[in-house]
N, C-alpha and C positions, 0 to 999 in steps of 0.2 A: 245854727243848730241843725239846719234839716243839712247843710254843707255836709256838717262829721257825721251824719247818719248816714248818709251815702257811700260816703270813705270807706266808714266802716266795712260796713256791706261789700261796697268791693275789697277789700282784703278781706274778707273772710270767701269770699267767689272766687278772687285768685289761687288762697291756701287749696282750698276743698279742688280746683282743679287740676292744681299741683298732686295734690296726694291722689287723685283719681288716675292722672298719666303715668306716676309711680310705678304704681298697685298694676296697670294694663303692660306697664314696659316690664316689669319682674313676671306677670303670668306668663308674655310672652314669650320670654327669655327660657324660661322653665320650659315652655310646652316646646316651642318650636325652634326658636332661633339659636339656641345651645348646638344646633348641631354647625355653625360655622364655628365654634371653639373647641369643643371634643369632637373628636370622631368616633362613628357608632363604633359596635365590636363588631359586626361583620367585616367591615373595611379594613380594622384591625388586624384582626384575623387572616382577611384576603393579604396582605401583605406581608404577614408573618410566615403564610405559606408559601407564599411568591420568593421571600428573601431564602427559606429554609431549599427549595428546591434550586434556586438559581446558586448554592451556594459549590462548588466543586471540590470533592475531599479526595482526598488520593485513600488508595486501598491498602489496608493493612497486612494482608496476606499474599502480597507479591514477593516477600523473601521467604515463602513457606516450602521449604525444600522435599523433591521427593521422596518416595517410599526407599529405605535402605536394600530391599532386595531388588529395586533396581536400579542400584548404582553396586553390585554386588561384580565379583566374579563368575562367568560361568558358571553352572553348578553340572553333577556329573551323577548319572543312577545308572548303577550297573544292576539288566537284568538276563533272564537264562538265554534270550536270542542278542546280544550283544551291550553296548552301553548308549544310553541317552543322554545329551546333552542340551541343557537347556539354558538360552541365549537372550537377553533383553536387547533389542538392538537402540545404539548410543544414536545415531544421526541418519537413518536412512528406514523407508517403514517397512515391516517386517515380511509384506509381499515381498519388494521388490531382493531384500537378501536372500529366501526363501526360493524364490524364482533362479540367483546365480547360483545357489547351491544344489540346488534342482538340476541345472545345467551341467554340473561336475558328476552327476552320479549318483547323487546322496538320496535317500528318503528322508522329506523334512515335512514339517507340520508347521501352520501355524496361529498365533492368536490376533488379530487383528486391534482389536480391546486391548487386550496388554504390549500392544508392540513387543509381544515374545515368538520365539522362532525353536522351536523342539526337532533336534537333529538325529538321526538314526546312525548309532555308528557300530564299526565290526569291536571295536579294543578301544583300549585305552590309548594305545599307538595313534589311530586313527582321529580321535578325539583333538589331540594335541597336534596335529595336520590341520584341522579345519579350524584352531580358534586360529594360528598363526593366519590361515589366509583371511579370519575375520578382522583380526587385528589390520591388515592390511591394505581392506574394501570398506571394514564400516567407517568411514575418516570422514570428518567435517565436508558438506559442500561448501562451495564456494557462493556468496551472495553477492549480484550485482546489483548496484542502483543503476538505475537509465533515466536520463534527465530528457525531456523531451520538446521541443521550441518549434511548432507549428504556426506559420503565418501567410498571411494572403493578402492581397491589397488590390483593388478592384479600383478605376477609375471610368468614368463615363460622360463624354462632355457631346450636346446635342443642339447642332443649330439647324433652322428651317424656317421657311418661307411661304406661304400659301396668298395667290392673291385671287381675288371675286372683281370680275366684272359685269357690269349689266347697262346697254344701251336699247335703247327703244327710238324708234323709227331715225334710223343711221341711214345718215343722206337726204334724208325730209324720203326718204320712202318707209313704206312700209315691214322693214330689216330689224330685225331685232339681234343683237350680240351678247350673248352668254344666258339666254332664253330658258330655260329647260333646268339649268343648273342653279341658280338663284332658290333658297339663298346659303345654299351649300357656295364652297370655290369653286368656281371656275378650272386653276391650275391646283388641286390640292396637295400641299409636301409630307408632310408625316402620316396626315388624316388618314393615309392610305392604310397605312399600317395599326394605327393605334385610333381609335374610333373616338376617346376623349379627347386627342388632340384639338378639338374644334371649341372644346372650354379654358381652352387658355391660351397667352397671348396677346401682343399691342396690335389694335387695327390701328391703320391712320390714311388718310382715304379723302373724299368727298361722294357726299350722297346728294344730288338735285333733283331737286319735284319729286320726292319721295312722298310716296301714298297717289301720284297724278297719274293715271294709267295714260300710255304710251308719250310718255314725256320724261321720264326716269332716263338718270344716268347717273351709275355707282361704280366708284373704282375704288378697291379698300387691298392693301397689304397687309396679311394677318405675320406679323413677326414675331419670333418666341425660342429663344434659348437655354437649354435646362444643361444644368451640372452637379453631378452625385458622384460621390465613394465611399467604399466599405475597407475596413481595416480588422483585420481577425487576430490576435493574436491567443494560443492553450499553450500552456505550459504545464502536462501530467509530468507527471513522475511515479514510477513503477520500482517494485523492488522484489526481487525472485530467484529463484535459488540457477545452479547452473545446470540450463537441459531442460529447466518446466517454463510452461506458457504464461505471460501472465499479460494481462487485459483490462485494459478501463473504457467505459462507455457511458458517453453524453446523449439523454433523448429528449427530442421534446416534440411532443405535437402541436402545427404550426398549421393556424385555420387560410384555406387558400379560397380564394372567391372564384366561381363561376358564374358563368352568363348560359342560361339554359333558355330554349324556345319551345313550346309547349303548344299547340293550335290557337298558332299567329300572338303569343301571347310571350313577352323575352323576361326575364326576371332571375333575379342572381342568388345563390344558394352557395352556402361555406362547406368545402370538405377540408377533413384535417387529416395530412400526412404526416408522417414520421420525418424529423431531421434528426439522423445520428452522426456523433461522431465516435470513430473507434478507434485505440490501439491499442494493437498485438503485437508483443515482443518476446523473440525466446534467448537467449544470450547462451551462447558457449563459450567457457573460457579456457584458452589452451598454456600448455606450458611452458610458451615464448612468454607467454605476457600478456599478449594481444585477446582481443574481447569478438568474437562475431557473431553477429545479429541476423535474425530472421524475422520480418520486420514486416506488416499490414498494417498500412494507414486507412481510413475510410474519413472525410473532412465532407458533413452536408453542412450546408447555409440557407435560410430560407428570408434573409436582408440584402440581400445583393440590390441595389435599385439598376435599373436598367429602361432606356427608351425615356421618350419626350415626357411620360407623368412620373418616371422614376418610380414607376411600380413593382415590389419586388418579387422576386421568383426563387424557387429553389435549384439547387445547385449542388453538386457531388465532386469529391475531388478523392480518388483512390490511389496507393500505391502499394505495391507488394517486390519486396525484394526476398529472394531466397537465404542467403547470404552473403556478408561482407566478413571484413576484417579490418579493426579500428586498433591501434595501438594505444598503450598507455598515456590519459591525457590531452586527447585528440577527438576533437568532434567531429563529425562526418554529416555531409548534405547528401543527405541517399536519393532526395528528389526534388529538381527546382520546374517547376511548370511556366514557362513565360507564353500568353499569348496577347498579340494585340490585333482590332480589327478597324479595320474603315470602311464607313461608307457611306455615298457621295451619290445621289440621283436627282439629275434635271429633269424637269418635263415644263413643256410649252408646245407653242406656235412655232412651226420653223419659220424662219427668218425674221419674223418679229422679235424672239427670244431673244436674237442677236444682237440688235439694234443699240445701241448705247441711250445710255438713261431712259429709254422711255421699255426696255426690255423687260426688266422686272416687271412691267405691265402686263406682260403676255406668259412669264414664266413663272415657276417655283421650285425651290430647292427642297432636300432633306439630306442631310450632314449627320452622322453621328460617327465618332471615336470612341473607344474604351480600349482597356488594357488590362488584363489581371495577371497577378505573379502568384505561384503556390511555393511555399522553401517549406522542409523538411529535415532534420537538421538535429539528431540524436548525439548522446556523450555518456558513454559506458565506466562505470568505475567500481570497483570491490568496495562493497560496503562494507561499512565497519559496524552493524549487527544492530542497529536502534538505536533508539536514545533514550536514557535514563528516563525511568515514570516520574522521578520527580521531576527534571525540568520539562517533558511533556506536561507535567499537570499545572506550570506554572505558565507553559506556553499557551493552554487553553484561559487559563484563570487571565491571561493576559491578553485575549483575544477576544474574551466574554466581559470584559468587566467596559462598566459603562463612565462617560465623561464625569472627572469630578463636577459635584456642584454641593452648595452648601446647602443641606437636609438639617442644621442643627433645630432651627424652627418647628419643623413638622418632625423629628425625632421626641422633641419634648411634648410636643400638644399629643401625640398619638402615643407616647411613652413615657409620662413625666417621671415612672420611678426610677428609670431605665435599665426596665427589667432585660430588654432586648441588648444592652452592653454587657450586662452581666453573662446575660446565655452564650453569648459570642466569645466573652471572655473565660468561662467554664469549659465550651465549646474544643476552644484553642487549645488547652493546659490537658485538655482530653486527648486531642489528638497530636501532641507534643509526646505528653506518657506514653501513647502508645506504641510511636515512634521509637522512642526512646527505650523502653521496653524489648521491641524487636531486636533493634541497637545492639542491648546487652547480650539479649540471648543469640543473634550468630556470634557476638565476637566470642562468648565464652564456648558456643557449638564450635567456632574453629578453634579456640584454644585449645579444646575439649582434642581434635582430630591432631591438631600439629605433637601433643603430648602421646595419641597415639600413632604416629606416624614415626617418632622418636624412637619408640617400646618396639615397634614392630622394627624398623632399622636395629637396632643396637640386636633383637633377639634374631634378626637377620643370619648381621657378620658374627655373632657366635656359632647358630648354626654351621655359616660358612666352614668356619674354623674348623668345627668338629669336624664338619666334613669333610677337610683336607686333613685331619689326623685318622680317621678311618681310611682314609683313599691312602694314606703312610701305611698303616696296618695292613690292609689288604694287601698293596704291593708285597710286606715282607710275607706275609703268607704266603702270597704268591711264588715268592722268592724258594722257599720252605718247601714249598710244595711241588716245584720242580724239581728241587734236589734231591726231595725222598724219591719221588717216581725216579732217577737219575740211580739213585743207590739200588731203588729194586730192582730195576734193570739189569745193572751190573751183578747183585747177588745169582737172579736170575741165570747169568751167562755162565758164575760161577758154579752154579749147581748143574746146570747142562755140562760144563767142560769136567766136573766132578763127575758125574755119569759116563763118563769117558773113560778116564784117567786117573781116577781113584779108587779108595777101598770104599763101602758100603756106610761105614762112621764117617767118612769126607763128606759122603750125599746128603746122608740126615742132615749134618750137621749144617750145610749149605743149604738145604731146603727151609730148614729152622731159618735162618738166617733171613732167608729170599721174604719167608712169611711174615718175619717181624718187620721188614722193611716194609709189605705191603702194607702191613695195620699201620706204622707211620705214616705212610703216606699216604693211606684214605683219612685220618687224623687230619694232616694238612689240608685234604680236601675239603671235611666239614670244617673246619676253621675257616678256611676261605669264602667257602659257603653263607656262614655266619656272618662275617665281614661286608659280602656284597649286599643280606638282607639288610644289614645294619646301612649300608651305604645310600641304597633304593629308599629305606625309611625317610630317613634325614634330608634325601633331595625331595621327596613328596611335603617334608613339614615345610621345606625350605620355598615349594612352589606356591603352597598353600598363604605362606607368611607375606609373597611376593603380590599375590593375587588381591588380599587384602590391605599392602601398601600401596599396589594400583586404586583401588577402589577411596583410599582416604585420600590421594591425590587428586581425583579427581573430584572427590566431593568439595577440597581443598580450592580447585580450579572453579569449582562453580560459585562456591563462597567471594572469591575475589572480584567474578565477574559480575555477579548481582550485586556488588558493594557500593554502598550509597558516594555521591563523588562530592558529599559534604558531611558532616558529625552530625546536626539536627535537622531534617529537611524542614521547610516552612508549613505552617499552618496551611487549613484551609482558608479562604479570604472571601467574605463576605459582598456579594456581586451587589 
């Protein structure tokens, strides 16, 4: 009986302790250890901001095309001191056109802000003088890419010897060798030059009765050979129009240690110098083909190791050519710098140094070689004007985007509804339409220009036409209008030779005559008159209609050039 009263009891101890760790494991879970299953909202958040920024979206307003007055034709204001004409310049900034026109004679004004150029001219004559020579100066520059392959290679290979002797009472007298030097070397090899050489290095030697005053004898060869290289290789790339400067520049400051002495007190302090690297190239391109360069290299190093602890130092390497000439597809080494150096210094004991095997006892060496090579080594070619923002944008998306790994895990626990795929997928569809959107509207903006480029051609050659039925009319006028003056003329001679030779009713009557032929023939003159204003008109509509088929050409040409080089560019992509 007392057995099951016990039992009891412990199961009812075991339950109640059960339901006690329960009850401690669910508060805990609540208060504190939920946060290795959810994550808080801050972290949330932090990462929701981290994905939103790292994500790379191309810009929707790079087909947004300029203002139409200035893709316009010249415009022209005639005032009481002559006529103005006022000039958007297409490729070149409005100084420098302003400047050749300056140069011809002309008063010109200009805006810097509008890349506009306001000309002063006598006539209208005059006007149409200066756009032809605009037409002629303001023409695309030419753009070079220049590829650029700078390298150096630096070797340094360093052997040396130093050896310490030390004898006490030599010959059982009282002689001591290598006395005073101990326990620096005796022969030192590098030590001379590089004051850490003495912390590196194999001795191997014999030391006797070390610590026994004058019963020492120590003979130790310190040997120790170092070897370093440096290898440089910069590859800029530059791209600039033909005639201007253009420049990239590498700096870094680079902490150099000194050793400073201070009363009797030596201690090392860091200064930091500048290591730059520069190039400057100006490209001219001539009408063979060929490409020449004006060319400034500046190449500092402050890793070059050098000497027995291969401590490094800085280092400059410059080159400046005025110019060359590089043909098409040709790369040119405008500067190769090869230098190598050796050197080789014994010091010892004369004749002892000499001595076979036992001479390293009395001597030491310091051996160092190096060699550095500089190449420089340019490649000029006409660039073909960028590269599409889409594939730039997928070239960065592709350079920023990090190693797959599989996040489905921590996608769910930190996002279980997956509000975050939705957003991305909303995201996408967003900037697809907008895409797509632009899309429509240039192709229908160039539809819009090709229909009138059409209207304006077909209203051209009617023009034309007209105009070579007026230039028919004119001529026969012309025709008309010679033959009357022709008649009055002769009536003329008539009525003089009538005042001669006849009775007084001949004169009149020949006079009459003479008169009516002149009113004919000033007749022809205003007709012709009428003819030529008519002819003047029709070539100003005809220049006017020419001027505005320039203009939708060229908007035409710009439409083609910013033309996407696929139907839907890609989404943004989530980093």
């Amino acid at each position: 009986m007392q057995f099951l009263f016990s039992s009891f009891a412990n199961v009812r101890i075991s339950r109640l302790c059960m339901r006690i760790g329960v009850y401690a494991g669910l508060c805990i879970a609540m208060s504190g250890c939920g946060d290795f299953l959810a994550k808080k909202s801050t972290e949330i958040e932090s990462k929701a901001v981290i994905r939103d920024i790292a994500r790379v979206r191309e810009n929707p307003h790079i087909y947004n095309a300029p203002p139409e007055m200035y893709r316009s034709a010249p415009q022209r204001l005639a005032l009481g001191d002559g006529v103005r004409m006022f000039y958007f310049t297409k490729h070149h900034p409005a100084k420098d056109i302003a400047d050749e026109l300056k140069k011809l004679g002309f008063k010109v004004s200009q805006n810097s802000s509008t890349n506009q150029v306001v000309i002063h001219a006598a006539d209208e004559d005059e006007c149409d003088i200066i756009e032809e020579y605009l037409l002629r100066t303001d023409v695309p520059p030419i753009q070079v890419h220049i590829d650029c392959i700078i390298l150096e290679r630096f070797g340094d290979v360093t052997k040396d010897w130093e050896t310490t002797i030390l004898i006490e009472n030599l010959f059982g007298e009282q002689i001591t060798l290598g006395e005073g030097k101990y326990p620096g070397a005796a022969f030192p090899g590098a030590a001379l030059r590089e004051a850490r050489r003495s912390e590196f290095g194999l001795d191997f030697g014999f030391w006797k009765n070390e610590g026994i005053p004058g019963h020492q004898v120590r003979v130790i060869v310190d040997i120790l050979e170092s070897r370093g290289y440096l290898k440089i290789l910069m590859n800029p790339t530059l791209e600039t129009v033909n005639g201007k400067a253009a420049t990239v520049q590498i700096r870094d400051r680079a902490p150099i240690e000194k050793v400073v002495t201070n009363k009797n007190q030596t201690y090392s302090v860091v200064d930091y110098q500048w290591v730059t690297d520069t190039v400057t190239v100006t490209p001219f391109v001539y009408a063979d083909g060929s490409v020449g360069l004006k060319t400034s290299i500046v190449m500092g190093s402050q890793s070059k190791p050098e000497g027995v602890v291969q401590k490094p130092i800085i280092t400059e390497r410059s080159i400046d050519v005025a110019e060359n000439r590089i043909e098409p597809g040709m790369s040119l080494i405008i500067g190769g710098m090869r230098k190598s150096e050796n050197r080789s210094v014994v010091r010892g004991v004369p004749f002892f140094k000499d001595l076979p095997l036992i001479g390293v006892l009395f001597s030491s060496k310091d051996f160092e070689e190096n060699a550095n090579e500089t190449v420089f080594i340019l490649t000029p070619s006409i660039s073909s004007g960028g590269v599409h923002y889409t594939e730039m944008a997928e070239m960065i998306r592709e350079k920023y985007r990090t190693p797959d790994q599989d996040t489905l895990l921590d996608d769910l626990v930190a996002d279980p509804l997956a509000g975050d795929v939705y957003t991305q997928y909303v995201e996408q569809k967003g900037d697809q339409a907008r895409a797509d959107t632009v899309r429509f509207q240039r192709e229908a903006q160039r539809a819009d220009f090709e229909a009138q480029e059409a209207r304006l051609r077909a209203e051209r050659i009617m023009l034309e036409m007209q105009a070579m039925r007026v230039r028919g009319e004119q001529a026969v006028a012309q025709t008309k209008a010679d033959q009357a003056r022709a008649q009055a003329a002769a009536k003329e001679a008539q009525a003089q030779q009538a005042l001669i030779s006849q009775t007084q009713e001949d004169i009149e009557k020949a006079q009459a005559e003479a008169a009516a032929a002149r009113a004919e023939a000033q007749a022809a003159q205003d007709e012709l008159d009428v003819a030529r204003q008519k002819t003047q008109a029709i070539e100003q509509e005809a220049q006017t209609i020419k001027a505005q088929q320039d203009a939708l050409e060229a908007e035409l040409q710009n439409l083609r050039q910013i033309e996407e080089p696929q139907d839907t560019p890609p989404a943004s992509v989530e980093q």
